[in-house]
Structures are given as structure tokens and as C-alpha cells.
C-alpha distance (Angstrom), angle and dihedral (degrees) to the residues before:
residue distance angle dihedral
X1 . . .
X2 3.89 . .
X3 3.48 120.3 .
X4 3.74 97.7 -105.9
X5 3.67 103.1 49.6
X6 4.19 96.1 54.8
X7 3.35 113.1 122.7
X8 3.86 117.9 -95.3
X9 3.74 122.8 -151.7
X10 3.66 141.6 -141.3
X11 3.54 151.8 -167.0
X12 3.41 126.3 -176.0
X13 4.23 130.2 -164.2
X14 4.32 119.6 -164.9
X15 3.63 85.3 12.0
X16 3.84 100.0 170.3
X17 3.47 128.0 -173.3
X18 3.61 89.2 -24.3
X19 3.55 111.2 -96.7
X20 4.08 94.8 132.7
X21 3.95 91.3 41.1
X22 4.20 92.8 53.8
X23 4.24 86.1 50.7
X24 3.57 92.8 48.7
X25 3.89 101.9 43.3
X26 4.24 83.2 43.9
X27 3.89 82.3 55.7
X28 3.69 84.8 56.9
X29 4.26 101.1 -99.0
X30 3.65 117.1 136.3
X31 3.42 116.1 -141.4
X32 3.88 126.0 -115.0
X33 3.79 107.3 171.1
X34 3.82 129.3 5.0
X35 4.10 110.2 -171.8
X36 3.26 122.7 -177.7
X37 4.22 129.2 157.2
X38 3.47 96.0 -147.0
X39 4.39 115.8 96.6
X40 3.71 92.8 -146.7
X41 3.86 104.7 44.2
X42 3.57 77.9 44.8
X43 3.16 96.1 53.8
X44 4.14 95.8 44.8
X45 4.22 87.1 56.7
X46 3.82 90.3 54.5
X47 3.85 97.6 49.1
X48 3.76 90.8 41.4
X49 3.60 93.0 49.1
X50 3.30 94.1 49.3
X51 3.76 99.0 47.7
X52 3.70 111.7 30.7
X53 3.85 126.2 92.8
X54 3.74 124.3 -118.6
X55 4.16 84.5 32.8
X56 4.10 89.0 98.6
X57 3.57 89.6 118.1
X58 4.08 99.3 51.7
X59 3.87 84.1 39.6
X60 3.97 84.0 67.7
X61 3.61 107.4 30.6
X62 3.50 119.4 12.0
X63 3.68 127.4 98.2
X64 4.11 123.8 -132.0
X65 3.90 94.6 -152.4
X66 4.14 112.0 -169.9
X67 3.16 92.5 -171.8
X68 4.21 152.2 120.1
X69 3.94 105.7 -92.2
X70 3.49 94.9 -142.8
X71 3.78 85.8 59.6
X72 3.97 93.3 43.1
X73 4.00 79.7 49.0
X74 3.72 97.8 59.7
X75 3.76 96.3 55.6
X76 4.18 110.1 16.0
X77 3.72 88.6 -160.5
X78 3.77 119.0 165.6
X79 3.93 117.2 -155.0
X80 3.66 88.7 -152.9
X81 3.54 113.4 49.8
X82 4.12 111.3 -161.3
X83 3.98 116.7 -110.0
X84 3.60 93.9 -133.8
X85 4.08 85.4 54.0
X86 3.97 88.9 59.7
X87 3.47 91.3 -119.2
X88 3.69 93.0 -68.5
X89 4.06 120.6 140.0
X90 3.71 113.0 -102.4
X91 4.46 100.4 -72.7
X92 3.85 115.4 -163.5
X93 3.53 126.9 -73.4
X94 4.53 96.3 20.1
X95 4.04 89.5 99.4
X96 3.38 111.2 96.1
X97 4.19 92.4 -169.5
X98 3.53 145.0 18.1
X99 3.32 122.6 -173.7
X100 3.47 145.6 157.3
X101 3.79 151.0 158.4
X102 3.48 103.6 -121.1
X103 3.87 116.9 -160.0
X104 3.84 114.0 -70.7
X105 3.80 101.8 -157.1
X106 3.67 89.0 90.1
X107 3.53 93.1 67.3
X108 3.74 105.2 19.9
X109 3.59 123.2 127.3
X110 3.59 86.1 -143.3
X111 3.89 88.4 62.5
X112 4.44 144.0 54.2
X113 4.31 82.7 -83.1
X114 3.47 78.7 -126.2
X115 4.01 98.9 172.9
X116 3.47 125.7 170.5
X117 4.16 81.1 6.5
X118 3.70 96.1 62.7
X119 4.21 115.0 95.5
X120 3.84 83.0 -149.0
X121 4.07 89.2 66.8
X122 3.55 109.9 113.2
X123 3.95 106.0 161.1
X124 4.16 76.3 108.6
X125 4.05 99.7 64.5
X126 3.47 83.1 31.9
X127 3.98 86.4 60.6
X128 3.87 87.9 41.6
X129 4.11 94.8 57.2
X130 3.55 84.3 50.4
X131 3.98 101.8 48.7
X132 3.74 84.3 50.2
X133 3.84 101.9 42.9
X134 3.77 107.4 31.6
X135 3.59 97.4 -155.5
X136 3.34 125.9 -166.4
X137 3.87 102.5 -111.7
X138 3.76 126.9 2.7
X139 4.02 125.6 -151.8
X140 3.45 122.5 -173.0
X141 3.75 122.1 -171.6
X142 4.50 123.2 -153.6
X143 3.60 139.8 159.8
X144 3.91 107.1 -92.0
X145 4.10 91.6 -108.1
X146 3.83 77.5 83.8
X147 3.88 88.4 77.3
X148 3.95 94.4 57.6
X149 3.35 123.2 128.6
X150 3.73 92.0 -119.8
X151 4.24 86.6 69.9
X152 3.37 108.5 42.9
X153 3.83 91.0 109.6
X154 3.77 85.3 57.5
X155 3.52 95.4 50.8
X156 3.73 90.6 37.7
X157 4.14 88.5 62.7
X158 4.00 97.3 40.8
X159 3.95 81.1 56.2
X160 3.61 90.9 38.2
X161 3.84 83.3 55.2
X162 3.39 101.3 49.2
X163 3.77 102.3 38.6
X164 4.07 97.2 24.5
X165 3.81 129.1 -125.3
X166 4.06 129.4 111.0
X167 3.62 121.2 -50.1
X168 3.69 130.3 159.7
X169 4.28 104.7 -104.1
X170 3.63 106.8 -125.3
X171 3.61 95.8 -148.3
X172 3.88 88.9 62.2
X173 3.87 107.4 8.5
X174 3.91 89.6 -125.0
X175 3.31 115.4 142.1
X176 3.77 104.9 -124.1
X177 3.89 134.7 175.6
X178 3.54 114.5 -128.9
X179 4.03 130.0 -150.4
X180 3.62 90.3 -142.7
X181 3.85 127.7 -151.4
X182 3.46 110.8 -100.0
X183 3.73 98.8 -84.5
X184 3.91 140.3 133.7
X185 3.56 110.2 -161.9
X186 3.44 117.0 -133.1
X187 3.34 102.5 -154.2
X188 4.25 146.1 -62.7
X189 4.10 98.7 -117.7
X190 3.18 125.3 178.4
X191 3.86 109.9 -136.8
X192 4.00 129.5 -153.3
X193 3.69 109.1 -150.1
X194 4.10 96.5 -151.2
X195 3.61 81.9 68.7
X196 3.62 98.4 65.9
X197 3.67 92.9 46.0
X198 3.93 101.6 -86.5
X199 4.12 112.3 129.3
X200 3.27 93.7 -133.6
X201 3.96 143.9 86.5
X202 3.75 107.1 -115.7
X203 3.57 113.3 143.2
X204 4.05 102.8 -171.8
X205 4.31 127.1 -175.2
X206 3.76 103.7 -132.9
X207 3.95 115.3 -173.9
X208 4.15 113.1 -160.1
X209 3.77 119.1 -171.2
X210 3.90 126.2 172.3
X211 3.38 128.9 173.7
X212 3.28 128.0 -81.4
X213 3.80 112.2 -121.4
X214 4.33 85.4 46.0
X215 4.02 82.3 63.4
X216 3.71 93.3 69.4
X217 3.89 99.7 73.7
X218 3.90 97.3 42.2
X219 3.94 127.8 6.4
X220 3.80 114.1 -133.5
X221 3.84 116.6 -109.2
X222 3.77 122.6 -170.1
X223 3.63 116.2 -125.2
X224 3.23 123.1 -92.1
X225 4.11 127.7 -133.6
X226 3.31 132.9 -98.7
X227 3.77 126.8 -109.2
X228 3.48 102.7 -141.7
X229 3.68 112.7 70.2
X230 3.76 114.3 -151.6
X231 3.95 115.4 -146.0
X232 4.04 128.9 -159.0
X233 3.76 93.0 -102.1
X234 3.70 94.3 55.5
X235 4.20 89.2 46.8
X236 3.82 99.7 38.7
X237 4.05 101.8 34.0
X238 4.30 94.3 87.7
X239 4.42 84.2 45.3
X240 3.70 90.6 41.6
X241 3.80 95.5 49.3
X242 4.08 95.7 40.2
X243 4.21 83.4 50.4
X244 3.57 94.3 48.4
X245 4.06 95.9 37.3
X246 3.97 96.1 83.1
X247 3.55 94.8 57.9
X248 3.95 96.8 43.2
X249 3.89 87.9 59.3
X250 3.61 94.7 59.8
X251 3.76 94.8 61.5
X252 3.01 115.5 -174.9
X253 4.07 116.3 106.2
X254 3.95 94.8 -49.2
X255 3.77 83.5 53.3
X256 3.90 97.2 50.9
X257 4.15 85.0 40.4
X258 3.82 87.9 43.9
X259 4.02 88.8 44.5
X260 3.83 94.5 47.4
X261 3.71 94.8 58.3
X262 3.49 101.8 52.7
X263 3.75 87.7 49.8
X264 3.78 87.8 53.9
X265 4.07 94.9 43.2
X266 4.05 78.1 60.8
X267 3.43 103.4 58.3
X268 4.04 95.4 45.7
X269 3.87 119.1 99.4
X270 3.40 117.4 -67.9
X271 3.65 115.6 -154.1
X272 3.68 127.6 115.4
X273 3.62 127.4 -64.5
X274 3.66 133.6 -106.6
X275 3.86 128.5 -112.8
X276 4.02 113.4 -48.3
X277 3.87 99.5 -133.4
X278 4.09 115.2 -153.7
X279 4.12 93.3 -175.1
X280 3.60 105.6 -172.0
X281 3.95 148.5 -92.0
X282 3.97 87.9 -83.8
X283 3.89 98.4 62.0
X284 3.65 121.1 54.6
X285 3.29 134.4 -92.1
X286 4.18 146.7 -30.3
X287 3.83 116.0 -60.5
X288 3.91 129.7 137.1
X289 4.16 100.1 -105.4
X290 3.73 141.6 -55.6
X291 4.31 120.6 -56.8
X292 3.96 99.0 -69.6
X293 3.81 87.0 52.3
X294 4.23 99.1 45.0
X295 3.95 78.3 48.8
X296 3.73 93.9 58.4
X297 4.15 91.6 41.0
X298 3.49 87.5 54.2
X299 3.73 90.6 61.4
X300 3.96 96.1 57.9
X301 3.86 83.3 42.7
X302 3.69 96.4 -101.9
X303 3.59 121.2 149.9
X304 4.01 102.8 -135.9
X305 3.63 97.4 -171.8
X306 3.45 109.0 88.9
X307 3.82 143.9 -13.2
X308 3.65 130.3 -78.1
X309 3.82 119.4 -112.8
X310 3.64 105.6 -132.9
X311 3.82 128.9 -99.4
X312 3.14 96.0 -92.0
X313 3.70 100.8 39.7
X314 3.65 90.4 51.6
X315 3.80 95.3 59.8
X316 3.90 85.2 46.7
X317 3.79 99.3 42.8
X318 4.07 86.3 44.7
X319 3.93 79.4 -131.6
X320 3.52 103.6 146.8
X321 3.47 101.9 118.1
X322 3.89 90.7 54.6
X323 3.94 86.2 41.5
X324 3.74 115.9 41.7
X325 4.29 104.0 -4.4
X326 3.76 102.3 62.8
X327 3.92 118.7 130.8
X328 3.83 85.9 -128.4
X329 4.10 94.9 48.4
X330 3.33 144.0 -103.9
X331 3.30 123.2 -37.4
X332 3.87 122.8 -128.5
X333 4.03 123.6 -111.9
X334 3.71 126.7 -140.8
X335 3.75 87.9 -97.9
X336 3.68 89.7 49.9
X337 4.40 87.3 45.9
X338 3.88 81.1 56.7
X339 3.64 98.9 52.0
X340 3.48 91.7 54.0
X341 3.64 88.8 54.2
X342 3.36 95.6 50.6
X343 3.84 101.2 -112.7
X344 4.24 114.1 147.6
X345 3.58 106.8 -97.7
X346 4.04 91.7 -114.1
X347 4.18 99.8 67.1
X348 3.69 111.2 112.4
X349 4.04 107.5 -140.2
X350 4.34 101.9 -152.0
X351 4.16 121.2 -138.6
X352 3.50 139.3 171.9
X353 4.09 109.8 -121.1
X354 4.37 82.6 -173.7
X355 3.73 96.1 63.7
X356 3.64 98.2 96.2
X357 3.52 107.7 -140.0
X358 3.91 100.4 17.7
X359 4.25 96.6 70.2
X360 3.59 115.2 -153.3
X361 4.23 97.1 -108.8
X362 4.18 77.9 51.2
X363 3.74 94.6 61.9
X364 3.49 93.1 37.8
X365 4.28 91.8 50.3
X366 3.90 89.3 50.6
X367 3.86 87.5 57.2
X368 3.77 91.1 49.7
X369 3.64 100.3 42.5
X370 3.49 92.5 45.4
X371 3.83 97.6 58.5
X372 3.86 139.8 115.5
X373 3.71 101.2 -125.0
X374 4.13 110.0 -105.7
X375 3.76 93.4 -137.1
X376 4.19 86.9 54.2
X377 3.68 90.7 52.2
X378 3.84 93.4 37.8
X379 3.85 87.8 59.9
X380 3.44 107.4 44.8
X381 4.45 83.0 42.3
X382 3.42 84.0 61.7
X383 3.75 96.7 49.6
X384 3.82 87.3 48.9
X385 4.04 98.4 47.0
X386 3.78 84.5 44.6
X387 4.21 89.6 67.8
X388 3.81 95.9 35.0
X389 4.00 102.4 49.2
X390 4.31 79.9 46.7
X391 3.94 86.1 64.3
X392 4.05 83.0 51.9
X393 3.64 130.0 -133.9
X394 3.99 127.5 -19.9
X395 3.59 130.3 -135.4
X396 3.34 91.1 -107.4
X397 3.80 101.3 59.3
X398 4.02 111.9 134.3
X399 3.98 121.5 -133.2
X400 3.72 120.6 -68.5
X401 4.09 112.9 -83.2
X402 3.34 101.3 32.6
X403 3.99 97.9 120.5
């Protein structure tokens, strides 16, 4: 097998709705493990897994964990051992990546910064999984807050950790001096997603570390953007015009009303959007982001309030005019939500339409909005792959054709 087709492997910890695990496997990882505590997100990786094409591989092998991290942590058992590993659980140093989005809250500006002080913090399991495994690279994806001033003692001890020297622990605010693990890291960059072709605002810190003796053969370079920016109009106008289609063909005065606001959703600004907020299962319901962001949505003509029903459900819920005829604009679907993140237009986002207050399309927009953008991850997978297939192929590559 040449060096560039082996097989490289994954794992990846608070894996959402998938958004990290599609860049990654487009940057040519196969996936391993995906664990993630939440039942829906869960619930989108199975069905997507199951169902998409060029996912043979995780069909087989890979693991759909719903689960608490720390727990997955304590064990890092895999149900389906890989052939090519003998049927042997996971042993140090045969990962090629871990990865993981660990929750932002922590460090969001949109939250108490909490840190270390936060019960959402997992840069420790993260840590853990890599003490035990010893990957071969390590990327770990956070809101940009993470690269305050206010945490550079934090991020001074996860590098310390990784790479070794002193650092003051967090936990205790002893200075320590660590071993290390073996690792160089690469770098703590904050990302802008509209540079990687994503029409939307989403600035994300994204920390890469490989180890050391892989660094030899190929140095790691971070990706760099693209020139092209892509705005909402250019995404949404083929979803826009198939939403608003239906009604136009009934003429009539719902078609001329229906007619007259996709004209006007044309003319708006087009630009790209800003950040897609998800919030969480304690506040509320769906809508695009707090006042500064509905302000900016109502300049591409986007109604921020709320969440779309689908197509379908708006022909069936005769909810147009809440939908698609609103003074303000349309408002944007799941799918739509998606787009914006960058997800293909083909992934399948799961809810529960029984669970009383949390809607199905509610779920589902949670998922979306709180994703790492697939063309983000994608990039910076590449970058990654690009060092690790230099070093050539690993004992524990699998037989040809099975991606």
C-alpha cells in the first residue's frame, strides 16, 4: 500500500451533531468512536452513519457512544474492535487522532468565563484520553474567549501537559513540572469560518499537537483561507426559491404575496452571516442569536426570530405566513441553519416531535447551531493527515478498500 492511501484513524469526544466528524472523515480520517451525551446528536450520528455513502468504514467499526465522556474516559472501550487491530482494544500509540470539541461555555463570551470553575470543563478527560491513548496528533476545537488574557495560565498547563515544562495546575494553582507526552504543539489559532468558505461569522480557537518524532518528515502548516468568500444569498438562493416555489404556483394573491418576497429577499445585503447560536435545553426555544445578531439577519432579509418549519411541514401546518410571508422575512429552516454551518445538504439532523416543550425542528436547530463548521475541521484534517501519511503507513493500517 502507498504511503498516502493507509488508513488513518480517529476518535472523537463531545462529538455533536457531527459537524467536526464530516470535516475530518472528508480530510480522509475514518472514524473509530464518536461520543457524545446528548440523545439527539446522538441520535443524528447513528442515522447518518447508517445511511450515508462513503461511511462503509464507520458502518463496520466505529462506535456511536451516547454517553458522559468522563465515563467513556475511564474505560476507552470500543464495542467493535477493527480487523486489522486483531481484535485487540485500542493499545497506546495506534490512534492516529483525537479530537474533540469540548464544551465552549467555559470560555464563551456569551457566558460567567468560568474556566477551570465550570462542571462543563472538559480539557481534563480530554487530557486523560490522551495520557492513556497517545495518539498521534490531537485537535481540540473552543470558542475564541479561550484565547483571553484571563486564561492563559489554563492554556499555559494544557500545553504544559502535552509538551512538558512548569505550569501553574489550574485545579490547584501549584506550580508543577510536567513530563509531558511526547508532543510539540503546533499552535492555538483562532480560525474564521468565512474564510474557509462557510457564510457565516464563526471565529473558532483550534489547538493541534502531534508528536514530536512525526514532525521530522513534514512540519505542520495551518491551513490557509480561501479567497472566495461565500455569502448567504449565494448558499440559501436554490433553498429559498424551492421553499417559496409552491406558493408562487398557486397564483392567485398568496402567489403575488409569495412572489413579492422573494423578490425583496434578493435585493437585501448579501454578505455573510453572523454567528448561528444553539443556546441550550435551559433557555427557551429556537431563534438565530441575541439583539445585535437578529439586527444583522434582518439586513440579508432573514427573519431571526424563530425557526422555519420545514417544507413539508409548512404546507401541512398551513404556516406560510409565519414561515415565508412575514414583513421582517423569511425565516430560516433547519436545512437552511445547516447550510450556514456548512454541513452537506444530505445529513439528516434527528428530534423528538413528543417531547412537549422541546419540538422536533428545536432539537434538530440546537444540533445545527451548536456545530464546528465541517469545512473548518475539513481544513485543518487535511493539514493534519498531510504530516502523518509523510511519516508513512502504521502497523495498524487495515486492507486496501475499506473506505
Amino acid at each position: 500500500m502507498d504511503a498516502s492511501d493507509h488508513t488513518l484513524t480517529s476518535i472523537e469526544i463531545c462529538a455533536g451533531a457531527g459537524g467536526q466528524a464530516i470535516g475530518l472523515h472528508q480530510a480522509g480520517f475514518s472514524h473509530l468512536a464518536l461520543v457524545e451525551i446528548d440523545r439527539y446528536a446522538a441520535a443524528t450520528l447513528r442515522r447518518n452513519v447508517a445511511q450515508r455513502d462513503g461511511w462503509e468504514f464507520e458502518r463496520k467499526y466505529c462506535d456511536v457512544i451516547e454517553g458522559d465522556v468522563k465515563e467513556f474516559s475511564e474505560k476507552v472501550q470500543l464495542e467493535k474492535p477493527v480487523e486489522y487491530l486483531r481484535g485487540h482494544q485500542l493499545k497506546k500509540g495506534e490512534l492516529d487522532l483525537l479530537a474533540g470539541g469540548v464544551p465552549c461555555p467555559p470560555f464563551s463570551h456569551a457566558g460567567k468565563q468560568l474556566g477551570k470553575d465550570d462542571e462543563r470543563d472538559l480539557f481534563p478527560e480530554m487530557l486523560t484520553l490522551v495520557d492513556k491513548l497517545r495518539p498521534k496528533a490531537v485537535m481540540i476545537e473552543n470558542v475564541r474567549g479561550i484565547k483571553d488574557d484571563k486564561f492563559e495560565d489554563y492554556r499555559d498547563w494544557v500545553v504544559a501537559r502535552l509538551e512538558g515544562g512548569e505550569a501553574k495546575d489550574p485545579h490547584t494553582n501549584e506550580l508543577q513540572t510536567f513530563k509531558g507526552a511526547g508532543y510539540k504543539v503546533c499552535g492555538w489559532r483562532v480560525l474564521e469560518a468565512s474564510d474557509f468558505g462557510v457564510p457565516q461569522l464563526r471565529p473558532r480557537a483550534i489547538l493541534v499537537a502531534i508528536q514530536q518524532e512525526l514532525l521530522a518528515v513534514q512540519d505542520f502548516q495551518w491551513p490557509t483561507p480561501d479567497v472566495e468568500i461565500t455569502t448567504v444569498r449565494k448558499a440559501l438562493e436554490e433553498t429559498m426559491e424551492e421553499r417559496y416555489k409552491p406558493f408562487i404556483a398557486r397564483g392567485g394573491d398568496l402567489g403575488r404575496r409569495a412572489q413579492s418576497k422573494l423578490d425583496a429577499w434578493r435585493e437585501k445585503e448579501t454578505g455573510v452571516a453572523p454567528t448561528l447560536v444553539g443556546g441550550s435545553k435551559k433557555h427557551g426555544g429556537a431563534d438565530l442569536g441575541p439583539s445585535r445578531a437578529k439586527a444583522a439577519w434582518k439586513k440579508l432579509g432573514i427573519n431571526a426570530l424563530g425557526v422555519a418549519n420545514s417544507p413539508q411541514d409548512c404546507l401541512n401546518k398551513e404556516s406560510w405566513e409565519r414561515d415565508l410571508l412575514r414583513e421582517e422575512g423569511p425565516m430560516l429552516t433547519v436545512t437552511q441553519a445547516a447550510i450556514i454551518q456548512g454541513f452537506p445538504p444530505e445529513w439528516d439532523f434527528e428530534g423528538d416531535k413528543s417531547e412537549g416543550r422541546l419540538p422536533g425542528k428545536t432539537a434538530q436547530y440546537r444540533q445545527v447551531g451548536n456545530a464546528f463548521p465541517p469545512p473548518v475541521a475539513r481544513a485543518v484534517g487535511e493539514a493534519i493527515a498531510k504530516v502523518l501519511r509523510a511519516a508513512g503507513p502504521q502497523p495498524q493500517d487495515g486492507p486496501e478498500g475499506e473506505r
